[in-house]
KOLSEGU-547345 format. One record per residue: x, y, z of N, C-alpha, C, O in turn; residue number from 1. Coordinates in steps of 0.001 Angstrom, whole numbers, padded with zeros to 6 digits. Each point is the difference from the previous one (the first is absolute). Example, Ala and Ser with C-alpha at 12.3 -4.5 7.8 and 13.67 -1.06 7.14 Angstrom:
<recs>
<<013190 -005690 007800> <-000890 001190 000000> <000900 001200 000000> <001036 -000019 000665> 1>
<<-001386 001069 -001385> <000820 001190 000060> <-000770 001090 000730> <000509 001108 000169> 2>
</recs>
This chain:
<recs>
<<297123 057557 -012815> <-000814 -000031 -001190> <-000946 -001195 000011> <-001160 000128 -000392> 1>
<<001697 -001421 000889> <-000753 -001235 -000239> <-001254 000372 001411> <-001127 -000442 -000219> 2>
<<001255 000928 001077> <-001163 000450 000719> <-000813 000770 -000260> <-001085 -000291 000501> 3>
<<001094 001326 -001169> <-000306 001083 -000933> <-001434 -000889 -000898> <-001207 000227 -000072> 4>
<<002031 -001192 -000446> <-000971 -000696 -001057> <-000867 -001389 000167> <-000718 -000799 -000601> 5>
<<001461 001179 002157> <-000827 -001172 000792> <-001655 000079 000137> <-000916 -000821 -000036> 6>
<<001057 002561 000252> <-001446 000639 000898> <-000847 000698 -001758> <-001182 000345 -000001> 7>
<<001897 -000284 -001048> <-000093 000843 -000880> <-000856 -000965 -000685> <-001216 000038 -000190> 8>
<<002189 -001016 -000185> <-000785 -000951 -000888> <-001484 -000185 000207> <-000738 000530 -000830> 9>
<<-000006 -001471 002207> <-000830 -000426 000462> <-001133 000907 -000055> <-001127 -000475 -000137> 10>
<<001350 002072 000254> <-000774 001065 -000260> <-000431 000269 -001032> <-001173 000356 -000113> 11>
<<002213 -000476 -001192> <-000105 -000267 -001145> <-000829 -000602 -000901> <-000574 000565 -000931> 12>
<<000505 -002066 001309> <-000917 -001120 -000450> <-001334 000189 000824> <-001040 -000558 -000349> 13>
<<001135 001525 001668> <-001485 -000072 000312> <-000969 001303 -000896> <-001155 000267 -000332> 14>
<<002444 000218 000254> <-000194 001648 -000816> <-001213 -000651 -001278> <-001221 000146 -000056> 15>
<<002019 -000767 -000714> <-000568 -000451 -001194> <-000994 -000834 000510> <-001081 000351 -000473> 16>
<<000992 -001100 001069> <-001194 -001280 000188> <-001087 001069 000282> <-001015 -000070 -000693> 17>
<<001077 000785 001371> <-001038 000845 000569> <-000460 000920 -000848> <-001219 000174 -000003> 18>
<<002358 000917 -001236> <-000786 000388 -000929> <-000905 -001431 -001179> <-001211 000121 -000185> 19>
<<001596 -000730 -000146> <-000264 -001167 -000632> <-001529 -000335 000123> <-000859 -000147 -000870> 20>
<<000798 000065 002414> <-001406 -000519 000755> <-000994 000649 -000183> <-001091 -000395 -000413> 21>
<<001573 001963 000860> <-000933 001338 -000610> <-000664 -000449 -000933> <-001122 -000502 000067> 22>
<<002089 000733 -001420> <-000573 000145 -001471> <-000755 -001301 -000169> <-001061 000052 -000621> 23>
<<001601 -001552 001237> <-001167 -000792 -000481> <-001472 000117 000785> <-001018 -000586 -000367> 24>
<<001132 001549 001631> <-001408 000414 000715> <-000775 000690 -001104> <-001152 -000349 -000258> 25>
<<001723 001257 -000355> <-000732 001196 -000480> <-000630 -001100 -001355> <-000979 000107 -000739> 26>
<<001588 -000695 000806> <-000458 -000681 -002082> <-001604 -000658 000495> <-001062 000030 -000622> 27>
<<001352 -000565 001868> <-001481 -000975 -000060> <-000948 000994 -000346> <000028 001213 000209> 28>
<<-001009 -002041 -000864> <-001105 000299 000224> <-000715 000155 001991> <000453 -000636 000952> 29>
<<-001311 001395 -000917> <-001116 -000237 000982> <-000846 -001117 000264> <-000693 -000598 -000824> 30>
<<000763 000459 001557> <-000903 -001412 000037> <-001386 000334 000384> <000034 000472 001136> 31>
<<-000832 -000501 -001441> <-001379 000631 000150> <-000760 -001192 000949> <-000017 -001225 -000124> 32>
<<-000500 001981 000960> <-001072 -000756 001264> <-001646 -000179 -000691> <-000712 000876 -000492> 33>
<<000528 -001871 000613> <-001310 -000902 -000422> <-000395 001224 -000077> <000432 000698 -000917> 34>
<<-001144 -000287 001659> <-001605 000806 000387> <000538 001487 -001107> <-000841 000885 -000152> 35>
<<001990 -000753 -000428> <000238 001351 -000984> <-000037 -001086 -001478> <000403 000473 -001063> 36>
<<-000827 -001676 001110> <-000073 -000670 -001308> <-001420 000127 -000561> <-000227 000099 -001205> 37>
<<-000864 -000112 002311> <-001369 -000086 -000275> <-000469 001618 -000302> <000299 001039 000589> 38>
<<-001197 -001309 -001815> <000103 001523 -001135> <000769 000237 -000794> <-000150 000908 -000817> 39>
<<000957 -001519 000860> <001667 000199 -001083> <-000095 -001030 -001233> <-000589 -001034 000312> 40>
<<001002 001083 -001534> <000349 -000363 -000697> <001049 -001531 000306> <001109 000111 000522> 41>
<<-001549 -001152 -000845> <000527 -001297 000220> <001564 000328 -000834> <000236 000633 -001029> 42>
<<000434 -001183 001740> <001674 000320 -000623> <000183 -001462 -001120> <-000058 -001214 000197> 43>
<<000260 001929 -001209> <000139 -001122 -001376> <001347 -000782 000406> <001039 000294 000591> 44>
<<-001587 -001455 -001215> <001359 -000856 000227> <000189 -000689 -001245> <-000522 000464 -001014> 45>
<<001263 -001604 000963> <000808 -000727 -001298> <000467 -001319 001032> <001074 000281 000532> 46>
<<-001365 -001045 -000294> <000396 -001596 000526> <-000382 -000995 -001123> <-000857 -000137 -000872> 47>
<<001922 -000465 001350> <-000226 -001474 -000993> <-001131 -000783 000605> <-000336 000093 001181> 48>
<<-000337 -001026 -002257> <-001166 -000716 000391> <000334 -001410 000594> <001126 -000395 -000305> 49>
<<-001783 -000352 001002> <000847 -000593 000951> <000047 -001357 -001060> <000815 -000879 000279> 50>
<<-001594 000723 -001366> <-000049 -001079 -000946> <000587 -000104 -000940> <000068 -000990 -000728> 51>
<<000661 002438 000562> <000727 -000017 -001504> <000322 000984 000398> <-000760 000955 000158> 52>
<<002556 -000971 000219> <000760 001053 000260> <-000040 001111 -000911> <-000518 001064 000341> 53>
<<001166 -001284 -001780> <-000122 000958 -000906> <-001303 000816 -000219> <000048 000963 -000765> 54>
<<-001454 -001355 001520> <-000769 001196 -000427> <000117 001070 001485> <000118 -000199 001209> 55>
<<-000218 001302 -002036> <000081 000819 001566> <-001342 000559 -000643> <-000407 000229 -001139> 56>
<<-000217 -000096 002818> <-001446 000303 000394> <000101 001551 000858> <000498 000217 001105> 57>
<<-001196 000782 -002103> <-000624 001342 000561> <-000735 000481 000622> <-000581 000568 -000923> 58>
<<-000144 -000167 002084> <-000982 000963 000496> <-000847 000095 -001256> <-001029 -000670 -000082> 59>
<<001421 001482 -000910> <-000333 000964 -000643> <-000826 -000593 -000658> <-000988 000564 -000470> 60>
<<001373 -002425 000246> <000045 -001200 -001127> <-002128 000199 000475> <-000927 -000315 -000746> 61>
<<000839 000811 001922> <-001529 -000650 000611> <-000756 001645 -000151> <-001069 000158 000589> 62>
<<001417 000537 -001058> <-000213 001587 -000227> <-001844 -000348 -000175> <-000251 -001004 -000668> 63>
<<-000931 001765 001219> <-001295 -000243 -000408> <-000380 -000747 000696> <-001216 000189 -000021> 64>
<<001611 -001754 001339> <-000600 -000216 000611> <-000015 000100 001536> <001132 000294 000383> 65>
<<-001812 -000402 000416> <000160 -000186 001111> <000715 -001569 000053> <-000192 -000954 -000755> 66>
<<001277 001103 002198> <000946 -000720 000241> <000122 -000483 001555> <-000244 000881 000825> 67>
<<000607 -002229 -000300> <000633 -000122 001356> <001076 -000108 -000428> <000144 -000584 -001074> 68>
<<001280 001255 001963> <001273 -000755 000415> <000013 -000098 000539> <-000444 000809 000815> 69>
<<001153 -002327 -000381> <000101 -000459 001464> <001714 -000610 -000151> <000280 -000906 -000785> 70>
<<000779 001598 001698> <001057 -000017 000376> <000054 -001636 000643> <-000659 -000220 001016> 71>
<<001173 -000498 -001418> <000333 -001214 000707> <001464 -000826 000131> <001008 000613 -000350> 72>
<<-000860 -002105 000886> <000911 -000888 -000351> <-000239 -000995 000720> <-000775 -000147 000946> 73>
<<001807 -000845 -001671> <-000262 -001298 000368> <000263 -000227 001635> <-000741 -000702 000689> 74>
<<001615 001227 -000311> <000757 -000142 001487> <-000589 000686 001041> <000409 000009 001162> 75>
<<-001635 000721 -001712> <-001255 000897 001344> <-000968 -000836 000406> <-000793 -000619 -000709> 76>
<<000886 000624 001834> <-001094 -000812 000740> <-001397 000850 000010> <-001035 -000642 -000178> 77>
<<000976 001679 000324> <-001572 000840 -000078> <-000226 000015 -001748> <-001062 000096 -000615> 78>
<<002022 -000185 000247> <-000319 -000139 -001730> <-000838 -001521 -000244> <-001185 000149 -000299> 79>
<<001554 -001231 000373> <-000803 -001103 000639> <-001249 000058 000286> <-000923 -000547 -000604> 80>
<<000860 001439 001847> <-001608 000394 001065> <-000621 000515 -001387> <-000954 -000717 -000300> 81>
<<001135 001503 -000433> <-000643 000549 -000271> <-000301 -000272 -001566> <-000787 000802 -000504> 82>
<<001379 -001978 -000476> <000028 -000297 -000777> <-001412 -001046 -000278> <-000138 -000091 -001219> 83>
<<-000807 -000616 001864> <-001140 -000201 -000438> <-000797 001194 -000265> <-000829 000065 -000908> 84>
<<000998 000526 001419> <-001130 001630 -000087> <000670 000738 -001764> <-000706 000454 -000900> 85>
<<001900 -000548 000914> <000052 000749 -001471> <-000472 -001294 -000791> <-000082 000222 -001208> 86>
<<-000154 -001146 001474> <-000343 -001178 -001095> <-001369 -000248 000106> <-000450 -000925 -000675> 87>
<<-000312 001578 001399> <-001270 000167 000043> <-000623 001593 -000556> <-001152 000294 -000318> 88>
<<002447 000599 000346> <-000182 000793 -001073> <000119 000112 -001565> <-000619 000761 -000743> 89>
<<001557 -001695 000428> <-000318 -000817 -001049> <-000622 -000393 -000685> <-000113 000234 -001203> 90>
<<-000589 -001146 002088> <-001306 -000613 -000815> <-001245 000860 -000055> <-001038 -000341 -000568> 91>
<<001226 001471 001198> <-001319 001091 -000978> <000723 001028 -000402> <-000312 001157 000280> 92>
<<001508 -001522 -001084> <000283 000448 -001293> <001227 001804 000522> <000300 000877 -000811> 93>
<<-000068 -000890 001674> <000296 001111 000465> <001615 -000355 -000316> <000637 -001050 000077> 94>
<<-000204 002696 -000547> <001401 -000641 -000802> <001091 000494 000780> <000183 001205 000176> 95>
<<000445 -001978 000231> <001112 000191 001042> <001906 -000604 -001061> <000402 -000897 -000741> 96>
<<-000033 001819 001234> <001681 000597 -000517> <000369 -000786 001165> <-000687 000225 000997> 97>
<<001815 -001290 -000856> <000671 -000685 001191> <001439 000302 -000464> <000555 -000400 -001023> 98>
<<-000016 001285 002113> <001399 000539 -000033> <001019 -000677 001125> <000069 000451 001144> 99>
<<000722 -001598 -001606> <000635 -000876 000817> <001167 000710 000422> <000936 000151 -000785> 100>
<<-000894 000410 002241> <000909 000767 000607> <001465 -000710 000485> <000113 -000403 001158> 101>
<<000926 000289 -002067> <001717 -000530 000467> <-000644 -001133 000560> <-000179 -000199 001202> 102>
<<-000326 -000890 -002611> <-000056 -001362 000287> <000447 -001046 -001349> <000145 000249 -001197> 103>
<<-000056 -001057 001706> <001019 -000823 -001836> <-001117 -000632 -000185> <-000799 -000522 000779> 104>
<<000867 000702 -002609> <-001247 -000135 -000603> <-000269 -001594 000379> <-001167 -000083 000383> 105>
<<001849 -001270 -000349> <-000515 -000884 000468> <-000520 -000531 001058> <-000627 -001031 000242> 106>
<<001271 002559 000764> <-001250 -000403 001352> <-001450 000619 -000182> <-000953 -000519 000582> 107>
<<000798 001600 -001372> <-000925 000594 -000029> <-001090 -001050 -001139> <-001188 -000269 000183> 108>
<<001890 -000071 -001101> <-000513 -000866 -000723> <-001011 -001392 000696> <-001087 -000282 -000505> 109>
<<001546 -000338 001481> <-000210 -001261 000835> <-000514 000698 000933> <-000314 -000789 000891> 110>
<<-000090 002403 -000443> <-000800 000072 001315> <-001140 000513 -001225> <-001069 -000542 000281> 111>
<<000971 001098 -001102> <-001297 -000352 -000935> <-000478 -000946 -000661> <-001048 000198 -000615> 112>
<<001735 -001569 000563> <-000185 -000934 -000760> <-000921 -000719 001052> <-001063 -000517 -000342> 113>
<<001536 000507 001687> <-000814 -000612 001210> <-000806 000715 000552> <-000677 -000509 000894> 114>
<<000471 001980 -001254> <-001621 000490 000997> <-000894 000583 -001007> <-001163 000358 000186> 115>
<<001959 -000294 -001461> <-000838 000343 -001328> <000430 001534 -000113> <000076 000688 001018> 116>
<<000233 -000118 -002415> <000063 001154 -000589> <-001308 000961 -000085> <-000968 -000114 -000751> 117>
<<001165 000859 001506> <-001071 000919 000157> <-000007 001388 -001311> <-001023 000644 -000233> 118>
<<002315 -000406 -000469> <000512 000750 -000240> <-000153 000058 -001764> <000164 -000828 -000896> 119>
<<-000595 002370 000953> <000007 -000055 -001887> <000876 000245 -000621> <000008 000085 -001228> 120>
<<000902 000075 001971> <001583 000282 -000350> <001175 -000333 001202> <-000380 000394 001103> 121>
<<001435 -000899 -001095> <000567 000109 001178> <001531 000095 -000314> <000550 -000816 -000741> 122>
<<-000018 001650 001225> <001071 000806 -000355> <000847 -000147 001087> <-000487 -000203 001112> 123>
<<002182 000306 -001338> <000942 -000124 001404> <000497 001307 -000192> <000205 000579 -001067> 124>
<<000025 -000043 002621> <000309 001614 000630> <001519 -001038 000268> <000099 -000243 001203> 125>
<<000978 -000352 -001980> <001360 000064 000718> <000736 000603 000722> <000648 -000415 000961> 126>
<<-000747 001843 -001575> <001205 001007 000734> <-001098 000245 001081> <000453 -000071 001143> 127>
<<-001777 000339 -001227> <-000569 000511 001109> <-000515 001699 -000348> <-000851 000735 000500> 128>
<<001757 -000597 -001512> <-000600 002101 -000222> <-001761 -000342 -000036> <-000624 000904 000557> 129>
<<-000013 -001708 -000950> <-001392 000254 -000085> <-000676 000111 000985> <-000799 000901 000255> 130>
<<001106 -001924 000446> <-001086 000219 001463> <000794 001629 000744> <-000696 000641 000787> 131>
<<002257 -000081 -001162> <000136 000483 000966> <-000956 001662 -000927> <-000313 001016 000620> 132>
<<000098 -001209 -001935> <-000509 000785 -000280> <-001557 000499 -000039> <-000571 000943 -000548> 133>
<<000145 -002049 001408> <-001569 -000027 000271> <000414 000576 001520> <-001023 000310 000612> 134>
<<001765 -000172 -000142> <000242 000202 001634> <-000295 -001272 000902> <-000407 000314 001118> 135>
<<000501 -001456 -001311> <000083 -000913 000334> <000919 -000294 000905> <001148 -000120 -000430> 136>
<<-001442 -000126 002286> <001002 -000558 000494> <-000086 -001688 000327> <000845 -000448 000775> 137>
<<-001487 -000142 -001146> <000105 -001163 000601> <-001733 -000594 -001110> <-000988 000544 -000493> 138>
<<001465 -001678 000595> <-001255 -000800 -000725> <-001180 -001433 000803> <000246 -000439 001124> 139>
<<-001134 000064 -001750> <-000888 000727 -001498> <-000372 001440 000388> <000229 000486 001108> 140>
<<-000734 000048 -001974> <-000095 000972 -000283> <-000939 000353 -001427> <000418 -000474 -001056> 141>
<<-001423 001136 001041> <-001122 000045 -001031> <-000601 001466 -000316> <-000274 000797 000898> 142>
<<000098 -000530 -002279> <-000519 000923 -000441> <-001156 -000094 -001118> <-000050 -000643 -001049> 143>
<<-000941 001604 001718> <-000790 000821 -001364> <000278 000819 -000754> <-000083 001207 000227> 144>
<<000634 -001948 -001725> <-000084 001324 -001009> <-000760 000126 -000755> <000020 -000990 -000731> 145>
<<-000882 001803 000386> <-001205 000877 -000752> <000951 -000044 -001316> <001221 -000008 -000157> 146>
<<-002683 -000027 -000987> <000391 -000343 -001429> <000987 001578 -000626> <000277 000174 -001187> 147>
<<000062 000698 002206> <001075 001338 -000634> <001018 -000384 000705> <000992 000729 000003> 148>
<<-000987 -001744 000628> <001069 -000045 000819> <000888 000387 001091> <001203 000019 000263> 149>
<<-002582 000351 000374> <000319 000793 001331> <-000559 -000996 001220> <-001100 -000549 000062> 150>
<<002234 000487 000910> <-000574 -000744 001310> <-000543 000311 000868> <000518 000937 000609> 151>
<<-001683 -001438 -000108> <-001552 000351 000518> <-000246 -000673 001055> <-000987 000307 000668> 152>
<<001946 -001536 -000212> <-000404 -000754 001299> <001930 -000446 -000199> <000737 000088 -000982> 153>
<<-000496 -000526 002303> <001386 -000696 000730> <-000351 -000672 001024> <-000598 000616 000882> 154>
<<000874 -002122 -000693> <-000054 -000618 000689> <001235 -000629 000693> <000624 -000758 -000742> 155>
<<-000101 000906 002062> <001215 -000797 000448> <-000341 -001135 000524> <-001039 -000032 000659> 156>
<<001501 -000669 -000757> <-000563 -001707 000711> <-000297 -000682 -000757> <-000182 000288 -001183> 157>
<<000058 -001393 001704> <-001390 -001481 -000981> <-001124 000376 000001> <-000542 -000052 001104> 158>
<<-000081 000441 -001958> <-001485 000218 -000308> <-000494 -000787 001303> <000755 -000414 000880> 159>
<<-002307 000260 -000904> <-000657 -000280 000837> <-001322 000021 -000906> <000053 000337 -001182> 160>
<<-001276 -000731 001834> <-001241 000098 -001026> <-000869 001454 000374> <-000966 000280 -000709> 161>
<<001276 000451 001628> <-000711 001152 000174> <000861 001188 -001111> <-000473 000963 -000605> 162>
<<001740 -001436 000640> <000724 001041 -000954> <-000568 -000113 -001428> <-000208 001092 -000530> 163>
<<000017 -001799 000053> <-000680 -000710 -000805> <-001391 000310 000081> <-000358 000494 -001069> 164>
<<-000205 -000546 001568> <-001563 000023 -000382> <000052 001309 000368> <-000509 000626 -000929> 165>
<<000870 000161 001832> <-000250 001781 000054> <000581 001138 -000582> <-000411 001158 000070> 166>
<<001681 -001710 -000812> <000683 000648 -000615> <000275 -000291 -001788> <-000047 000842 -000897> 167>
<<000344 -002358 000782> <000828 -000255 -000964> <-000988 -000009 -000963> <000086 000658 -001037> 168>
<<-001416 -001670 001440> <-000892 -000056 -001219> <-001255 001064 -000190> <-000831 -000049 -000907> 169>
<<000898 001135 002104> <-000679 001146 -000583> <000929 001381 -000862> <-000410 001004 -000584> 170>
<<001503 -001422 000789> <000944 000933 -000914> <000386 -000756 -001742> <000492 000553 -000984> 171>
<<-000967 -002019 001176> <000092 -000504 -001371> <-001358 000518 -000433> <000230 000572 -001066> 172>
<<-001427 -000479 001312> <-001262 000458 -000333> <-000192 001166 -000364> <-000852 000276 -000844> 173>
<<001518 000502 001348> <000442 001256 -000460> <000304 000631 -000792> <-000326 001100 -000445> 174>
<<001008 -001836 000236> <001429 -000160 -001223> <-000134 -000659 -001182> <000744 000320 -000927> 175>
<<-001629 -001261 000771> <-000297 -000434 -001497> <-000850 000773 -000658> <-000292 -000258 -001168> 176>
</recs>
């Protein structure tokens, strides 16, 4: 008998682990690939603001204008590269959403305090569902959303100034 339940048991617990695994496969969501985000409807979110926890900040909150998000954090080195260029978008007024991707608000705080806040809002993605709901694998990471709220340009990488001058600020022209 004790051999019996030697071979029985172990089958058992894989029995279950393995239905278990199933059902938490089936629950996810899909994770959607960049290039099926552009034309689509920007996925609404709810994050806290990175200045005052208690307000939580909406998509929806910017409903009517044209928008950049730009996916970032304190601990990215191409986030860096590419952080004079959103601060030169800035200063002609272009309104950029900064979504701090699984970073603690006092690092994120002190890597904007030292290269300057580019951002008309800046919000923390903790758990991470936001970027994974933009289809986001890896950061920075930047979007055009049009004043209905549909995304019209995706950018992977650190900006650069051609992305920028051929894309970003003839789709803001557009758009106002």
């Amino acid at each position: 008998m004790k051999n019996r339940l030697f071979f029985v048991l172990p089958l058992l617990i894989f029995s279950i682990l393995a239905l278990y695994l199933g059902y938490a496969l089936l629950q996810q969501q899909p994770i959607k690939q960049p290039q099926e985000m552009v034309g689509a409807k920007a996925p609404n979110f709810s994050l806290p603001s990175l200045y005052d926890q208690d307000k939580l900040v909406k998509l929806q909150d910017f409903a009517g204008q044209p928008l950049v998000v730009n996916f970032f954090a304190s601990w990215c080195a191409p986030c860096r590269q590419e952080h004079p260029l959103l601060m030169a978008l800035h200063r002609r007024n272009i309104p950029i959403i900064g979504i701090a991707y699984r970073d603690k608000p006092e690092n994120t705080r002190q890597f904007l305090e030292s290269l300057g806040n580019p951002y008309i809002e800046t919000l923390q993605d903790n758990n991470g569902r936001t970027t994974i709901s933009f289809g986001i694998s890896g950061i920075p990471e930047t979007f055009f959303i049009d004043g209905n709220g549909q995304i019209i340009f995706r950018y992977a990488g650190p900006l650069n100034d051609a992305i920028i001058r051929d894309k970003i600020i003839p789709l803001l022209n557009e758009n106002r």
